[in-house]
C-alpha positions in Angstrom: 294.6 103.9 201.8 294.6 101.4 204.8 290.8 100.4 206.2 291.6 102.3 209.5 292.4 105.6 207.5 289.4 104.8 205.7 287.2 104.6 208.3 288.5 107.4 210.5 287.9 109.1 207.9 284.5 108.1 207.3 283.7 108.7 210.9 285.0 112.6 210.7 282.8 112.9 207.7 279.5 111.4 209.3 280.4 113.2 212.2 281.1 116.5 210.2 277.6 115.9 208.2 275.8 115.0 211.9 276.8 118.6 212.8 275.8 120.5 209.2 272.5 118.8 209.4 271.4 120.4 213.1 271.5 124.1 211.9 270.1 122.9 208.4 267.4 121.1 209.7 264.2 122.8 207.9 261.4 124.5 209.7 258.8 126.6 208.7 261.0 130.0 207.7 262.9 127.4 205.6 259.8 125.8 203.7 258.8 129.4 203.4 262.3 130.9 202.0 262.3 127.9 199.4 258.4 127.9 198.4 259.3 132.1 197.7 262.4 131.2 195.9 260.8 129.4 193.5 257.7 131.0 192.7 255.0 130.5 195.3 254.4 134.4 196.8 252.5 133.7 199.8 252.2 130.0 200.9 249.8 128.3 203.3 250.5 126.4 206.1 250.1 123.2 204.6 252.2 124.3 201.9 254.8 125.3 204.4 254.4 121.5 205.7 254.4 120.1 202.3 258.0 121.7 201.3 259.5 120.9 205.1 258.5 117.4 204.4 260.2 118.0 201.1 263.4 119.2 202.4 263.3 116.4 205.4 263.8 113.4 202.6 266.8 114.9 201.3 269.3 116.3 204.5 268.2 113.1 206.0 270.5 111.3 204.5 273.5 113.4 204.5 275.4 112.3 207.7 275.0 108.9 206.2 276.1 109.6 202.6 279.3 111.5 204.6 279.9 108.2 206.4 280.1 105.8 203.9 281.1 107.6 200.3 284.6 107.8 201.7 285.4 104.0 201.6 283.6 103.7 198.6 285.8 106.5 196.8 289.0 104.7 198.1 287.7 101.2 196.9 287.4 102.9 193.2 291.1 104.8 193.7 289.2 108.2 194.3 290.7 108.9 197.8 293.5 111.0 197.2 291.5 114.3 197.6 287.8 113.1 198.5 286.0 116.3 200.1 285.2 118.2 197.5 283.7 115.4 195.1 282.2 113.3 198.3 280.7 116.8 199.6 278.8 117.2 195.8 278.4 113.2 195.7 276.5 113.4 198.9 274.1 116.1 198.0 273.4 114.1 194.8 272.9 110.8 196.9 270.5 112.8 198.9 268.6 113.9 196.2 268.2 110.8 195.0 267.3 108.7 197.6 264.8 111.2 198.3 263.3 111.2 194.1 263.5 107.2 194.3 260.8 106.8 198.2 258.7 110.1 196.9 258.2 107.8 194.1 255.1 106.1 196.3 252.0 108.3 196.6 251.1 109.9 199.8 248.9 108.2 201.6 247.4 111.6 202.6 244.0 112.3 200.8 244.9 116.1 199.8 246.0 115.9 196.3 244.7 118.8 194.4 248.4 119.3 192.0 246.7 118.3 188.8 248.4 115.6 186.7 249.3 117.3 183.8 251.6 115.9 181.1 255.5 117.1 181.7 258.9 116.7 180.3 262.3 117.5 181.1 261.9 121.1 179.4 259.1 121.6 181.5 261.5 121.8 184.3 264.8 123.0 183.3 264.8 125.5 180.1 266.7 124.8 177.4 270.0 127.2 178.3 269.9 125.0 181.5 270.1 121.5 179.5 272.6 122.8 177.1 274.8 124.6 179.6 274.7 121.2 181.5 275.9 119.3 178.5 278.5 121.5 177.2 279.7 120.9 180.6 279.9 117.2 180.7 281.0 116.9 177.3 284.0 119.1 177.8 284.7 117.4 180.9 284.6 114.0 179.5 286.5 114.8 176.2 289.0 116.4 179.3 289.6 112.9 180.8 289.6 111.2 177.3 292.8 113.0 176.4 294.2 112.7 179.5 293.3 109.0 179.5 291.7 109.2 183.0 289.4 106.4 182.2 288.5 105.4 185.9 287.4 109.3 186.1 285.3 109.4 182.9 283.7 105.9 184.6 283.0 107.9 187.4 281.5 110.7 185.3 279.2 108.3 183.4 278.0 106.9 186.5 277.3 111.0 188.2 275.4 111.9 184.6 273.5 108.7 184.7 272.7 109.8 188.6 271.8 112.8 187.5 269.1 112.6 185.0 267.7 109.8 187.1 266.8 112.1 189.6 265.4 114.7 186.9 263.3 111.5 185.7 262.1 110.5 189.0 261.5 114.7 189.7 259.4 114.3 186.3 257.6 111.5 187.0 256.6 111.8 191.0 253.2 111.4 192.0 252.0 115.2 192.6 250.6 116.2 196.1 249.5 119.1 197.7 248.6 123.0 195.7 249.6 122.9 192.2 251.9 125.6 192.3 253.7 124.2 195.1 253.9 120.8 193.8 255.3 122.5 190.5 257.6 124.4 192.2 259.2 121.6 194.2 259.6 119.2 190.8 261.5 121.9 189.5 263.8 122.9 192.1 264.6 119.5 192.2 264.9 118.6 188.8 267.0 122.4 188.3 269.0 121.6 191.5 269.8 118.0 190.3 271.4 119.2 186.5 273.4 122.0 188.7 275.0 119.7 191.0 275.7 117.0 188.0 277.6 119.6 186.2 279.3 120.6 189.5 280.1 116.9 190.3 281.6 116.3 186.6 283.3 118.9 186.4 285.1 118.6 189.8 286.3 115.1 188.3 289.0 117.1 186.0 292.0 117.9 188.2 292.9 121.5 188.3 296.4 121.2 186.4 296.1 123.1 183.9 294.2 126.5 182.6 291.3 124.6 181.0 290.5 121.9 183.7 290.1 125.4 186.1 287.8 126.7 183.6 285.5 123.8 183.6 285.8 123.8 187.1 284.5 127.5 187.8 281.9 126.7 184.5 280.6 123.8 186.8 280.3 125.9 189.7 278.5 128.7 188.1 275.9 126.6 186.6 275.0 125.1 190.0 274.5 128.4 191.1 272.3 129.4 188.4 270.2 125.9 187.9 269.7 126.5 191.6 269.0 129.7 192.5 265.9 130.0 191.4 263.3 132.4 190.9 259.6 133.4 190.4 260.1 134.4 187.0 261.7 131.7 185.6 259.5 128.8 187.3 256.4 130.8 185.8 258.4 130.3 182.6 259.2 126.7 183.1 255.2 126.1 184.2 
């Protein structure tokens, strides 16, 4: 694709994720609806503040991820039909940039989450992990046969993403309530394994009966690693 298509398109997308992020700018009834999905009843206000904040570090970056993923997908041959994987690549970007700067401890005195030991099955449960790997396994063995080997790069590089945002979510400093703090490590650690399989799965073309199944199988378990709710978190506690 020729630099100026490249960057008009890279414009329309920043521009497109400038407008998206107005609306989905979190306030309080945000921090509030997420906090509730995932387990915490009847938060306070500084837990409110805590999960805005939270929120804040992640859609932050999306007008930027829009602007710039498209040149990068042409510059690896991607750019044929980037929305839908730039769309799921920018969501993941966001996630991790945010994982990588909550890395430094607040500078805020109220810590009170204790510091318990935790592990990846702390966070997702185990139908979780092997939903996401049946996933990615069938996708790549997908690309294999079909010798798409810049694709299956491109997969190794979104799994790789991906559990480097569960291992940041794993390892963060914790801040604020404890059940808040566990509540937001696994939403993002949850939301990160749905989007992976999403984003790997989206990387097999829909030609065929079985590349449309992994498809749909992607989507569904980014809907279900991120929906969320009470009881499971309890579980995953």
């Amino acid at each position: 694709m020729p630099f100026d298509n490249v960057l008009g398109v890279a414009l329309v997308l920043g521009l497109f994720g400038l407008l998206i992020l107005i609306p989905l700018w979190p306030g309080d009834k945000q921090g509030v609806k997420v906090l509730r999905r995932w387990g915490v009843g009847d938060p306070a206000p500084p837990d409110v503040a805590e999960a805005v904040r939270y929120l804040r570090r992640r859609r932050f970056w999306y007008p930027w991820l829009f602007l710039g993923l498209p040149a990068l997908a042409d510059a690896a041959g991607l750019a044929d039909d980037p929305a839908p994987a730039i769309i799921l690549a920018t969501l993941l970007g966001g996630a991790l940039i945010a994982e990588v700067l909550a890395q430094r401890p607040p500078k805020s005195a109220r810590r009170e989450a204790t510091l318990d030991s935790r592990r990846v099955r702390t966070l997702i449960p185990v139908w979780g992990l092997v939903l996401y790997a049946t996933i990615v396994t069938a996708t790549a063995v997908w690309l294999v046969l079909h010798r798409s080997w810049v694709l299956l790069g491109v997969a190794a590089v979104t799994s790789a993403i991906t559990w480097l945002i569960i291992l940041l979510a794993v390892r963060r400093p914790s801040t604020g309530d404890g059940a808040v703090d566990t509540a937001l490590r696994v939403r993002s650690a949850r939301v990160a394994a749905g989007l992976g399989a999403a984003a790997t799965a989206s990387l097999a073309p829909a030609q065929d009966l079985t590349s449309w199944i992994l498809v749909l199988a992607g989507l569904a378990a980014w809907f279900h690693l991120a929906g969320g709710t009470r009881a499971e978190v309890t579980r995953c506690r």
